[in-house]
C-alpha positions, 0 to 999 in steps of 0.5 A: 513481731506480730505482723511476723507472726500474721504473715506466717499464718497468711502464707501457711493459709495459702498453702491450705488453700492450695493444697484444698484446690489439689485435693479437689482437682484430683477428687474431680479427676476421680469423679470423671475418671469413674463416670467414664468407666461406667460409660464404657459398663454400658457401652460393653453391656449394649456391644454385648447384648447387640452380639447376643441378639446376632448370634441369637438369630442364627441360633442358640443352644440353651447353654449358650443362651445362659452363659450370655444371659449370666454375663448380662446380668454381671454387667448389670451388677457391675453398673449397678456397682459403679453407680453406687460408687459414684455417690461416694465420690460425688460427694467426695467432690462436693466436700472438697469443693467446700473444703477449698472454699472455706479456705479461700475465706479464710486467707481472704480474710487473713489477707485483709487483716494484713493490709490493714496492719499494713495500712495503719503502719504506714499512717503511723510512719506517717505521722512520725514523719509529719512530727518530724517535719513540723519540729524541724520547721519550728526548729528552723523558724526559731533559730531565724528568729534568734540570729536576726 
């Protein structure tokens, strides 16, 4: 009954660790999915400004120049925005990382635990069975004796 019970821990282990490892694959995937956003914020800024420095050599109204001077400055802030987020979800990466390695032990260590009840089953079987070897061979020997 207690290795039942070991076996129902170890494989409810398991699933944490899978469900740890989803957790931080998709915690990664965030992560890249927001470093990647922040690539195309800057990106769009330089498009932008590279725009700006075109038209501005054509001429500009002060107007015009204001409005793109505005929209920089939103780009700037939408950066500065998505580079504070990144923090967050790094470290959401870094605690799932952990998350999935502690329980990685933990069914490790659960794992071992079995293969050694396992282990001391089996030399117990073993055991039993040597005895019952050993009695059959006495057994044996003594009914030679007694027919001869």
């Amino acid at each position: 009954m207690a290795r039942d019970a070991l076996q129902l821990v170890y494989e409810q282990r398991e699933k944490q660790v899978e469900q740890a490892l989803r957790a931080y694959q998709k915690a990664q995937q965030v992560l890249f999915e927001q470093r990647s956003q922040l690539q195309n914020l800057h990106q769009y800024r330089r498009q932008y400004i590279s725009q700006l420095t075109e038209k501005g050599s054509q001429g500009l109204s002060i107007s015009e120049l204001g409005k793109y001077q505005q929209f920089i400055v939103q780009i700037d802030q939408g950066i500065t925005k998505q580079q504070q987020g990144l923090v967050k979800f790094e470290y959401d990466v870094h605690a799932h990382k952990k998350l999935w390695m502690e329980s990685q032990v933990g069914c490790k260590a659960m794992a071992m635990l079995l293969e050694k009840k396992a282990l001391q089953k089996a030399k117990i079987a073993d055991r039993k069975e040597q005895q019952l070897l050993d009695e059959f061979a006495t057994f044996q020997y003594f009914q030679k004796r007694s027919s001869i």
